[in-house]
Rosetta silent file (secondary structure, phi, psi, omega in degrees, C-alpha in Angstrom):
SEQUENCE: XXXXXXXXXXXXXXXXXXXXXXXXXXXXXXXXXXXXXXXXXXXXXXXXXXXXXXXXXXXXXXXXXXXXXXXXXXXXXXXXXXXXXXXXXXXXXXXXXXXXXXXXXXXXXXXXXXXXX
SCORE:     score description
SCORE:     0.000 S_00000001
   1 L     0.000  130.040 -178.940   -3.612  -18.631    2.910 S_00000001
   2 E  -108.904 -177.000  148.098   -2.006  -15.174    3.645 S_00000001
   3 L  -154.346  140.469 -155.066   -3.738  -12.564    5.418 S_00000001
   4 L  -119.062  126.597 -178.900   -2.573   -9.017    5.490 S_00000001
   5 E  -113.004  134.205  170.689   -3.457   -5.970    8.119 S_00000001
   6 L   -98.390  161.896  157.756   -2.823   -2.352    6.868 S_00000001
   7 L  -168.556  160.657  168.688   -2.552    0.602    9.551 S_00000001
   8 L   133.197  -37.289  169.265   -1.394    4.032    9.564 S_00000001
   9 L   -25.655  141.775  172.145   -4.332    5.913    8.459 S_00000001
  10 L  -169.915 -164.762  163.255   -5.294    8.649    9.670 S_00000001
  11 E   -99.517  165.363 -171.018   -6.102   12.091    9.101 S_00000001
  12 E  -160.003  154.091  170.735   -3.422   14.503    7.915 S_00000001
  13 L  -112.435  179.197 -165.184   -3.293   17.931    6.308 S_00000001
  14 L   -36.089  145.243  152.129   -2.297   19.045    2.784 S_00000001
  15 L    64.055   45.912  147.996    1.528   19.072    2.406 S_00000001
  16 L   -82.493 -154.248  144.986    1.794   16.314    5.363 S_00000001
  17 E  -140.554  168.645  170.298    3.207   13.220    5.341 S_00000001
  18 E  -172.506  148.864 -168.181    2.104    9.766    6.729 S_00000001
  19 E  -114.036  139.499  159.682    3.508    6.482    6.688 S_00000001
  20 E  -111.880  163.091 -175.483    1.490    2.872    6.272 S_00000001
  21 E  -140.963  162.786 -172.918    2.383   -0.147    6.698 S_00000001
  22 E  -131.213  103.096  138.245    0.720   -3.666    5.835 S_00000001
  23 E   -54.804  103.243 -164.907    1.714   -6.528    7.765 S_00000001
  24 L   -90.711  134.247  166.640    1.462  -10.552    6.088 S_00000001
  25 L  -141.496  173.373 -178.660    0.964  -13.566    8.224 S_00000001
  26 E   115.983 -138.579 -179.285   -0.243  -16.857    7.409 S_00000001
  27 L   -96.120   82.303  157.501    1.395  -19.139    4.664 S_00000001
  28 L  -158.384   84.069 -175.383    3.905  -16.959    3.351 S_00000001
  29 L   -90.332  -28.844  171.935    6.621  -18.786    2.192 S_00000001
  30 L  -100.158   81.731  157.180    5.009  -18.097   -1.425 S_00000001
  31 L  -112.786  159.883 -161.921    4.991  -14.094   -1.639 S_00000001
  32 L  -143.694  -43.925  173.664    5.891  -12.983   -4.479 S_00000001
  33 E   173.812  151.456 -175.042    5.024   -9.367   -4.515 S_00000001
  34 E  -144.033  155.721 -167.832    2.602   -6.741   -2.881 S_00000001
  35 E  -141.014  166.530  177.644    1.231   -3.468   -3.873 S_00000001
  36 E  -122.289  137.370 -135.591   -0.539   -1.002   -2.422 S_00000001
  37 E  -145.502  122.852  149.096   -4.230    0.020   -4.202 S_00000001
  38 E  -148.273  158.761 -178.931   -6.930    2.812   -3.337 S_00000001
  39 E  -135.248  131.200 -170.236   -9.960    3.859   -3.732 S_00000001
  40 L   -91.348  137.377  152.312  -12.354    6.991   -3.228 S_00000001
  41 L   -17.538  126.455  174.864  -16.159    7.017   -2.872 S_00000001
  42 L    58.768   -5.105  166.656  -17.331    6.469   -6.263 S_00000001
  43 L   -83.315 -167.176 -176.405  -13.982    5.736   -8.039 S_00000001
  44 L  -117.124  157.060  175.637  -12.333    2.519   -9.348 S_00000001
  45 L   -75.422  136.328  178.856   -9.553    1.151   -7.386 S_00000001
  46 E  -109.591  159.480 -178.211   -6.532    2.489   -8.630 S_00000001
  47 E   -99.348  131.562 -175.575   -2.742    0.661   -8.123 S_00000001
  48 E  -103.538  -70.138 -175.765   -0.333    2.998   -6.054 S_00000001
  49 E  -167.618  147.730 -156.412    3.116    1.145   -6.374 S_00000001
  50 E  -119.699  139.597  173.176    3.660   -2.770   -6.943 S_00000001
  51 E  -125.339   92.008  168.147    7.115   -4.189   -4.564 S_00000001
  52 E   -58.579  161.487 -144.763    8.736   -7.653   -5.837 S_00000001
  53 L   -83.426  -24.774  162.038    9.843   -9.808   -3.635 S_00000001
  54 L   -55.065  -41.774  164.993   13.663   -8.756   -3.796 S_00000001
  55 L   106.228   16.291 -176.728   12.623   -5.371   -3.273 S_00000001
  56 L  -104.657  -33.303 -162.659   14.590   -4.258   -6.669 S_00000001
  57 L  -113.033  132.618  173.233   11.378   -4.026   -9.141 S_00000001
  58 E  -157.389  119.170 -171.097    8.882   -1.343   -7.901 S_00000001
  59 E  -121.053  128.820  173.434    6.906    0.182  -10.392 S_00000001
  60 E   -94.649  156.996 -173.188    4.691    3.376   -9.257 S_00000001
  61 L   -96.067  149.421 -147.956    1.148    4.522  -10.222 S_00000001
  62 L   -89.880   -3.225  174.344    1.693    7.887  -11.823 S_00000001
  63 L   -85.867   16.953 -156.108   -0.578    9.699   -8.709 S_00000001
  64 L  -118.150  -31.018 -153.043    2.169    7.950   -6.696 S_00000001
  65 L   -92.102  132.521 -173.691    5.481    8.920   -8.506 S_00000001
  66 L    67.709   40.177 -169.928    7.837   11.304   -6.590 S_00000001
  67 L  -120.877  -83.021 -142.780    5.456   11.519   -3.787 S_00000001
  68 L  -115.995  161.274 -171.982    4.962    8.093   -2.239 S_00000001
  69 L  -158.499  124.309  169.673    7.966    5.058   -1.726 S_00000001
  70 E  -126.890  146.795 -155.384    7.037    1.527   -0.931 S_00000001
  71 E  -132.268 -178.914 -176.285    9.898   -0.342    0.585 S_00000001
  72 E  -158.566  134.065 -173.482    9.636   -3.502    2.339 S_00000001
  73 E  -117.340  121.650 -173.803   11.232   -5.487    5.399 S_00000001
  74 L   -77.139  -26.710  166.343   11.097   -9.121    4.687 S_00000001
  75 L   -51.059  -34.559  170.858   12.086   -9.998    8.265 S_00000001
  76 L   -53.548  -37.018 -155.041    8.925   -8.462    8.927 S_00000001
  77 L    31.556   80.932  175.037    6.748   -9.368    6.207 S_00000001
  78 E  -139.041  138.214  146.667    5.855   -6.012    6.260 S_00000001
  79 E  -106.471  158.860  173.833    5.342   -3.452    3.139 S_00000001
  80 E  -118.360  111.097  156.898    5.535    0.237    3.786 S_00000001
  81 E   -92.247  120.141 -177.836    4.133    3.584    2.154 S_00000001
  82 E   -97.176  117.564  179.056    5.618    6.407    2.549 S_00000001
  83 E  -118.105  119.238  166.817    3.672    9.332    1.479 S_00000001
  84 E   -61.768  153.269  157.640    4.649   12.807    1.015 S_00000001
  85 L    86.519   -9.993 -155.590    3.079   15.935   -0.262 S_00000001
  86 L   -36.530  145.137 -179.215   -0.070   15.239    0.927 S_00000001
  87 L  -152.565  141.606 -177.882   -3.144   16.606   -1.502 S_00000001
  88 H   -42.566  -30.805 -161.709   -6.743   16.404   -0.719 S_00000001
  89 H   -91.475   -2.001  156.574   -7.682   14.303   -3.933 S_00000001
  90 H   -66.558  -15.518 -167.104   -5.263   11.269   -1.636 S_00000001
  91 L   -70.423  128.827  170.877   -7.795   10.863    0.174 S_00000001
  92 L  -178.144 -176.742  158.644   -9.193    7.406    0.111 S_00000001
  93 E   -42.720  107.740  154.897   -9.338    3.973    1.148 S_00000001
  94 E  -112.515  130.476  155.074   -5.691    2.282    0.791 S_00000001
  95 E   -53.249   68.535  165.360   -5.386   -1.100    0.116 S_00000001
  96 E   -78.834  136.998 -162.951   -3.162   -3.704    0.520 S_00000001
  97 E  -125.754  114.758  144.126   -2.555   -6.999   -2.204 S_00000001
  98 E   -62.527  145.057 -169.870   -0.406  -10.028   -1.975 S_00000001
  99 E  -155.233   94.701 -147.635    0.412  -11.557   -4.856 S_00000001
 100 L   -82.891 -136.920 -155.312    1.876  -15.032   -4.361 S_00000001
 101 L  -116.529  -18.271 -150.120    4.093  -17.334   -7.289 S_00000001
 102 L  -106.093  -21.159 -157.035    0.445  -19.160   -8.326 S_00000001
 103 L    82.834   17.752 -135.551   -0.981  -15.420   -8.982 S_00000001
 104 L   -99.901  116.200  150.239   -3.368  -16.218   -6.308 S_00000001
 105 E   -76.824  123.925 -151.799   -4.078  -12.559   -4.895 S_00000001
 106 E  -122.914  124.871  167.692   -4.976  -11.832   -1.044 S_00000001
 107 E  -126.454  173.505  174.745   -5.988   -8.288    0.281 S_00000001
 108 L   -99.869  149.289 -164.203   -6.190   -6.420    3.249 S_00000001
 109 L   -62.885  -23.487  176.474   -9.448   -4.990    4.580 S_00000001
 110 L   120.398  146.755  178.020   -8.181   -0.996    4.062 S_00000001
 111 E  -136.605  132.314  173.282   -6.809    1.911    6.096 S_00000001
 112 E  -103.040  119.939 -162.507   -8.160    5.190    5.723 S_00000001
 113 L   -95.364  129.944  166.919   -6.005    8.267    4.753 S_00000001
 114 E  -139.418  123.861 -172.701   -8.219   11.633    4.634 S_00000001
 115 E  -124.133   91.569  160.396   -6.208   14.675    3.536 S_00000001
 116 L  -152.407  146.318 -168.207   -7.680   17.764    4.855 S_00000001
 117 L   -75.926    0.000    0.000   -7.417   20.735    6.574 S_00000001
């Protein structure tokens, strides 16, 4: 069992920045890789950027790329987003997912970004 807290939300305006962070505890000697996921009132959850556990393979969601950078401190068990650029249509619900060795997926309850002036 992992269990994973996001913070950093907040509100911010257009052409801000803000950083989040997700923090794993539990049993987690099997992580394997964590992404960060969000979703708006009335959308589908979309995938923001996936981090393997080396921290070498990071694949971005294409609202994500040259914006946002998710890094990771494994001393920590912490992932990070950094997001740039801020634009009103960010706003949503972000999401953090564990993703152990078994495939066994764990999320975090959500931090809320709102990008407006």
């Amino acid at each position: 069992q992992v269990q994973l807290v996001e913070s950093g939300g907040v509100l911010v305006q257009p052409g801000g920045s803000l950083r989040l962070s997700c923090t794993a505890s539990g049993n987690i000697a099997s992580i394997y890789r964590m992404a960060w996921y969000r979703q708006a009132p009335g959308k589908e959850r979309e995938l923001v950027a996936v981090i393997f556990s080396s921290g070498s393979t990071i694949v971005y969601g294409d609202a994500a790329k040259g914006r946002f950078t998710i890094s990771r401190d494994n001393t920590k068990h912490t992932v990070y987003l950094q997001m740039n650029s801020l634009k009103p249509e960010d706003t949503a619900g972000y999401y953090c997912k564990h993703t152990n060795k078994l495939q066994l997926d764990y999320w975090g309850q959500g931090t809320q970004v709102t990008v407006s002036s």
